[in-house]
C-alpha positions as CSV (number, residue, x, y, z in Angstrom):
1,X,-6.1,-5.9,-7.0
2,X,-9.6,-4.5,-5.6
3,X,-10.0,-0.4,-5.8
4,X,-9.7,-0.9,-1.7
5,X,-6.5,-2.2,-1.8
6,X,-4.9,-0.3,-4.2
7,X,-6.2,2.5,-2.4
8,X,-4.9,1.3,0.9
9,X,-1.8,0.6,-0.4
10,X,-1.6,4.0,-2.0
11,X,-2.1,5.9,1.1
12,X,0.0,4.1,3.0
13,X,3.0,4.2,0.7
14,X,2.3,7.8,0.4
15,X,2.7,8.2,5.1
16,X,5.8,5.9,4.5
17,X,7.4,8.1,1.6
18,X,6.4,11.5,3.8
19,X,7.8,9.9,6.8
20,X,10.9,9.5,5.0
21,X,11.6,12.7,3.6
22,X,10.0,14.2,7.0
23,X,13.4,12.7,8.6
24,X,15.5,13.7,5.6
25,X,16.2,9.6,4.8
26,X,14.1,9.1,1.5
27,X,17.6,9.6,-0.8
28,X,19.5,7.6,1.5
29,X,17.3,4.6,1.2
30,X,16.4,4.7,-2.3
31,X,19.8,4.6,-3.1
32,X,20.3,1.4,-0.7
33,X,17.8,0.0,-2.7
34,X,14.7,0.1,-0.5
35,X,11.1,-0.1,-2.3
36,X,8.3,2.2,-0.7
37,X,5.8,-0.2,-2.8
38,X,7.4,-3.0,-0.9
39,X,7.4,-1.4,2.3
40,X,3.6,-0.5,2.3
41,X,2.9,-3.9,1.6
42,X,4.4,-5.1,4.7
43,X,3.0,-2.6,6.4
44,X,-0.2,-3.5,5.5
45,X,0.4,-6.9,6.7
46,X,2.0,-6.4,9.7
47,X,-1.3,-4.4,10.8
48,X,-3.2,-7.2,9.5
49,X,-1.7,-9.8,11.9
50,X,0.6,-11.4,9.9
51,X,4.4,-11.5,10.5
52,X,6.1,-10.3,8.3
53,X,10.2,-10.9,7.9
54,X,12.0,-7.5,6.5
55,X,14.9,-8.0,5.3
56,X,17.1,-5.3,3.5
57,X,17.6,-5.4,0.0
């Protein structure tokens, strides 16, 4: 993966996982099994135009 990317997807894992523990949820879904890494990329995606199905784990 290009420095960009990673660093993309660094930074926006890191606004997803502060999000999270902003609202007090991060335990909650780790322990349902969701993947912050997982979650970026879709992110990522989903601002780049493509659609994106997100389905829980």
């Amino acid at each position: 993966m290009p420095d960009a990317e990673t660093a993309r997807l660094m930074k926006v894992t890191e606004a997803i996982v502060r999000e999270f523990d902003r609202q007090g949820v991060a335990d909650t879904l780790v322990k349902l099994g969701f993947d912050a890494l997982e979650m970026a990329r879709v992110a990522i995606r989903a601002a780049d135009g493509d659609v994106v199905p997100f389905r829980r784990p």
